[in-house]
N, C-alpha and C positions, 0 to 999 in steps of 0.2 A: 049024883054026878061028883066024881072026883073032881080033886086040882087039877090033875093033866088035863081034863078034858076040859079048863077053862081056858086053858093055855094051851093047848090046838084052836077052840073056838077064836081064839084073842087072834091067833095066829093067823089064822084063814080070814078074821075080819079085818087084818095087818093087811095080808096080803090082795083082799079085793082093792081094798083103798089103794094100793099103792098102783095093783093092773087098770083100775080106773082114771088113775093120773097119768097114769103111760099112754093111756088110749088119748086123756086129752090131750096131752104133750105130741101124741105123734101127728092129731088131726091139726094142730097150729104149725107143726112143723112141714105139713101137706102144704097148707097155702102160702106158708113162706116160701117154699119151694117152687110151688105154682105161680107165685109174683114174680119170683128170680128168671125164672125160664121166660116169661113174657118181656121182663127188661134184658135177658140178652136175647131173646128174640129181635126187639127193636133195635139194640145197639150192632149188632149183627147184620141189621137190614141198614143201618143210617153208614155202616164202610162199608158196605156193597156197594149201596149209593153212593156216595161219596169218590170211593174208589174206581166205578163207573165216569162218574165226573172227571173227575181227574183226567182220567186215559182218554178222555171225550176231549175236552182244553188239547190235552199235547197233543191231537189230532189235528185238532183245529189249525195250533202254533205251527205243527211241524206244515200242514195242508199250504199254509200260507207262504212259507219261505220255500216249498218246493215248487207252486205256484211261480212263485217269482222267479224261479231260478227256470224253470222251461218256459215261461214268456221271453224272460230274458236271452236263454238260448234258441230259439227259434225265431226273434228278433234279431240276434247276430247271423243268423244263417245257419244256424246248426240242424243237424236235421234230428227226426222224431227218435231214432235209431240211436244216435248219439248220445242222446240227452237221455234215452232209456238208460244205455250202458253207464252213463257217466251216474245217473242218479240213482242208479239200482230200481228203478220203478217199469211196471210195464208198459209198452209203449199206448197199449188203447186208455190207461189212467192220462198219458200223456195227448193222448185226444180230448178226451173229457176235459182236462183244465183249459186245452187250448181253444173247445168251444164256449165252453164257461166265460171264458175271454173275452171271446168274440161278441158273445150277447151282453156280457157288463159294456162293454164299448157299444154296442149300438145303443143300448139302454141311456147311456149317459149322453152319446152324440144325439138320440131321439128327443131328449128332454130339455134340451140346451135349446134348442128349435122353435 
């Protein structure tokens, strides 16, 4: 055997070592990858949630002052009609709060009793 051919063999033994590292290198770099994806997975799902929340509350807040605002207008006399156009709402939402109404007050007038 000549020199060259120590220096191909060295070569090719260079080179398994080095496709060996690359393999472990890439399978470390799989689960990194595979960890990463499951934390923006999570983080992903907690502003969904969160952003759900949210929108959920301003419902609530806004429910509440529009509540007020067709009690109060149909306590002055206004009518269902009215209070739709004035508050941009439909008028059967403006049914629903005003039965909603009606049963928190016999709720409260029944238990006072």
């Amino acid at each position: 055997m000549g020199m060259l051919d120590y220096i191909v063999i060295g070569l090719l033994a260079l080179l398994v070592l080095v496709l060996f590292g690359l393999i472990r290198e890439n399978r470390k770099l799989k689960k990194a990858n595979s960890l990463l994806n499951e934390v923006l997975e999570t983080k992903n799902s907690t502003i969904a949630n969160l952003e759900a929340s949210r929108v959920a509350v301003k419902e609530v807040i806004e429910n509440f002052s529009v509540s007020d605002e067709v009690i109060a207008g149909i306590e002055a006399g206004e009518s269902r009609e009215g209070i739709s156009h004035r508050l941009g709402i439909p008028v059967s939402r403006i049914e629903l709060i005003v039965k909603f109404d009606k049963i928190k007050k016999e709720k409260v007038t029944g238990s006072e009793e």
